[in-house]
N, C-alpha and C positions, 0 to 999 in steps of 0.2 A: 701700651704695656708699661707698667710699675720699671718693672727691670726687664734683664733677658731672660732670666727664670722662668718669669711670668708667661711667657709668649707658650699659646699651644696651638699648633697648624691644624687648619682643617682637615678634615679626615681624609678627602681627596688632594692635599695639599703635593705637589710635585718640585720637587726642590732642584732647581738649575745650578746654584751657585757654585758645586765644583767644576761642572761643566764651563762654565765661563769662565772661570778664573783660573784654572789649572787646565785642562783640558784641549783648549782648542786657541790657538797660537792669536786668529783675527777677534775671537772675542764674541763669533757670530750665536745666536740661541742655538740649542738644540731642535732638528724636526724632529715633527712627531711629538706625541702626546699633550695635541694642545684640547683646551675645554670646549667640550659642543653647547652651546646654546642654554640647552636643560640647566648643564652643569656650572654656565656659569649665572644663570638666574637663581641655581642654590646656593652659594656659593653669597649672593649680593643678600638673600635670606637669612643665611646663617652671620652675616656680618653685622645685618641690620637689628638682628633679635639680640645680638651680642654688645652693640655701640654703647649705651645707656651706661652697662656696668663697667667696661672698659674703661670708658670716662669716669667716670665716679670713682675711679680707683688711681686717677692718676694727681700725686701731688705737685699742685703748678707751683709751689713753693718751692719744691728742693731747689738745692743747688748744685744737684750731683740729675745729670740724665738716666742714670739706673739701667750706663753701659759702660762697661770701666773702660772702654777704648775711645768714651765720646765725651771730652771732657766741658760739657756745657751743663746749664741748668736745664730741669725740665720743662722749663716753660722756654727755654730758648727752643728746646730739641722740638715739640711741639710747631713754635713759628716755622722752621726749617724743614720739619713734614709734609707743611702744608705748602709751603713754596714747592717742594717738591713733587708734586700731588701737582701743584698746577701747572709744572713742568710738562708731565707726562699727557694730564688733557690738553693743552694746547698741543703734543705730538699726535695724538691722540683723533684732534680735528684737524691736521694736515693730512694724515692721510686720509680720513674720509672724504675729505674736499679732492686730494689727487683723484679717489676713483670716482668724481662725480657726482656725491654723495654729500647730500648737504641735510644734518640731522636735525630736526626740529629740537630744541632743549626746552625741557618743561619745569617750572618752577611749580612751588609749592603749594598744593591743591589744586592745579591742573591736573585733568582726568583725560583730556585729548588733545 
């Protein structure tokens, strides 16, 4: 996203964050209402059809992030996305690994 402005949630988009942050004393997610399968393969659809222009709109020049609360550049906010992004897949492969579950990862033009 350009700015916060910018940002428009999926039409199935389910928003936690008062729930965590106000709400509930240990911080735990809400149950209930998580994405079935379907929904979250549309979901990686609508993200995938969307990425292109996304990007294209974003200027790695500024020097303002285009959140008045995050006072970096946007190409800093950017680097610190994607750390974060690989935060969550490494949590990500720990719990598949706890339940036994070991995922094949496929790279680019692999089909099986």
């Amino acid at each position: 996203m350009p700015t916060a402005d910018d940002f428009r949630p999926w039409s199935k988009a389910v928003w936690h964050g008062p729930i965590l942050w106000h709400d509930d004393e240990r911080g735990d997610p809400p149950r209930g209402g998580a994405l079935d399968p379907a929904d979250l393969l549309e979901y990686a659809a609508w993200v995938r059809s969307n990425l292109r222009e996304w990007i294209e709109a974003l200027d790695l020049d500024s020097e303002e992030s285009g959140f008045p609360w995050y006072p970096v550049s946007k190409l800093e906010h950017q680097l610190v996305n994607l750390r974060h992004l690989g935060t969550h897949i490494g949590q990500l492969q720990e719990r598949l690994y706890a339940l036994g579950l070991d995922p094949r990862w496929r790279g680019r033009g692999e089909t099986s």
